[in-house]
C-alpha positions, 0 to 999 in steps of 0.5 A: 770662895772666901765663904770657905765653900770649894766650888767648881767653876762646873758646879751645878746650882751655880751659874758661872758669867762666862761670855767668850767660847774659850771660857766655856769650854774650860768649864765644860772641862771640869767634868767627871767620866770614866770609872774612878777606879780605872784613874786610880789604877793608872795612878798607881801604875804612874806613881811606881815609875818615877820620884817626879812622877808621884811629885807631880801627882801630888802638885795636882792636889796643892792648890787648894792648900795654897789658902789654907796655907798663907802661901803664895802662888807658885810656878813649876817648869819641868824640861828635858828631852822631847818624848819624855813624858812631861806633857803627859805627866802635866795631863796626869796632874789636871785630870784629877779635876777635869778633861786634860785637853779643855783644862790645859791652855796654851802660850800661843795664846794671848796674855789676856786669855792667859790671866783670864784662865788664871782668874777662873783657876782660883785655888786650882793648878793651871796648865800651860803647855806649848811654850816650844811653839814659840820664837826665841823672841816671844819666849823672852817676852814671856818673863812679865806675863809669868812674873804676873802668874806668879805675883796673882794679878793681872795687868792695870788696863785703863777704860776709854774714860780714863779710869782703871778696869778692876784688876782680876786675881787669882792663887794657883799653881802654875804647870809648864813643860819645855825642852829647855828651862823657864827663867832665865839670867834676866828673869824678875826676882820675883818670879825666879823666887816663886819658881821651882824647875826641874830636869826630868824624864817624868815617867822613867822614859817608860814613853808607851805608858805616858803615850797611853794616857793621852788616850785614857784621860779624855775618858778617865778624869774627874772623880779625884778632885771632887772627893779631896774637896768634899773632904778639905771641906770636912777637915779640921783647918788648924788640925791640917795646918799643925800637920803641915808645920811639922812637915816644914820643921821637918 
């Protein structure tokens, strides 16, 4: 919050406003189970297979650096071939916060239920799977709602009075997947600039083992995220920042 306090939607000592069943089952979602030591070990055994899959890994971590950064919200898309791994690889990514399941929403949801979940994300990645659902049509109607992702506000709505309802806002980092690339020839600048896809088989087509995370992430998640907070919130903010420009000066 713009107290510099890092809370969890789950937090408890707080009560979240949260009045429609969609949204509280994505707070229900930020929850911790399962030993911490048994995600590190499929952490590891994850990071071994593949480039994308330790980059991935590491896009789970990013949001909450997007403030302390100045940088602007970001979308990744990572297509390829079917059975590759990339729904499993984005699961991997969100269970460093919470249930994949609850945490991950859907573009067959409508685009107000989609930028109701990126208002809630705040500082947190934000998983839309199922594009592949889609008709060819609604996929080229996706190009607003990402472009607003990305942009981190949602449409003006007016009320029946004739006056605008407050605009909802958010920085994340967005995580697709598909079999085919997010932007196209007609995609907004804007978004094609804030987009970052990729061609990949995440997991180094090892399918049994992305297969199998879909079974222990439901019961393994959690405690990663929980204790980057505690310690981004411990941490020299000027002392992070020097760090990242040499990193970006190479």
């Amino acid at each position: 919050d713009e107290t510099g306090e890092f809370i969890l939607p789950s937090d408890s000592g707080y009560r979240l406003d949260v009045s429609d069943g969609d949204g509280r089952s994505v707070v229900s979602g930020f929850s911790v189970a399962g030993q911490r030591e048994d995600w590190v070990s499929l952490m590891r055994q994850a990071r071994s297979m593949s480039t994308m899959s330790r980059f991935l890994l590491a896009a789970g971590f990013a949001p909450p650096l997007l403030k302390l950064f100045g940088q602007r919200n970001y979308i990744l898309h990572v297509h390829g071939e079917s059975r590759g791994g990339k729904t499993a690889a984005l699961w991997m990514a969100t269970s460093i916060w919470g249930h994949p399941n609850k945490l991950a929403g859907s573009f067959s949801s409508t685009d107000t239920g989609i930028e109701g979940r990126a208002a809630l994300y705040n500082d947190l990645p934000l998983v839309i799977n199922e594009r592949e659902v889609l008709s060819k049509q609604q996929k080229d109607s996706l190009q607003p709602l990402l472009y607003r992702l990305s942009e981190g506000k949602e449409r003006a709505r007016g009320r029946k009075d004739g006056t605008l309802q407050a605009q909802r806002t958010w920085r994340t980092m967005v995580l697709t997947s598909g079999e085919g690339p997010l932007s196209t020839e007609h995609s907004l600048g804007g978004m094609i600039t804030r987009t970052l896809e990729f061609d990949s088989v995440p997991f180094g087509g090892q399918e049994a083992f992305a297969k199998s995370l879909y079974f222990h992430l439901p019961h393994c998640h959690g405690h990663a995220g929980r204790e980057y907070a505690a310690q981004l919130q411990l941490a020299n903010r000027e002392n992070l920042y020097a760090r990242y420009q040499q990193t970006r000066e190479g």
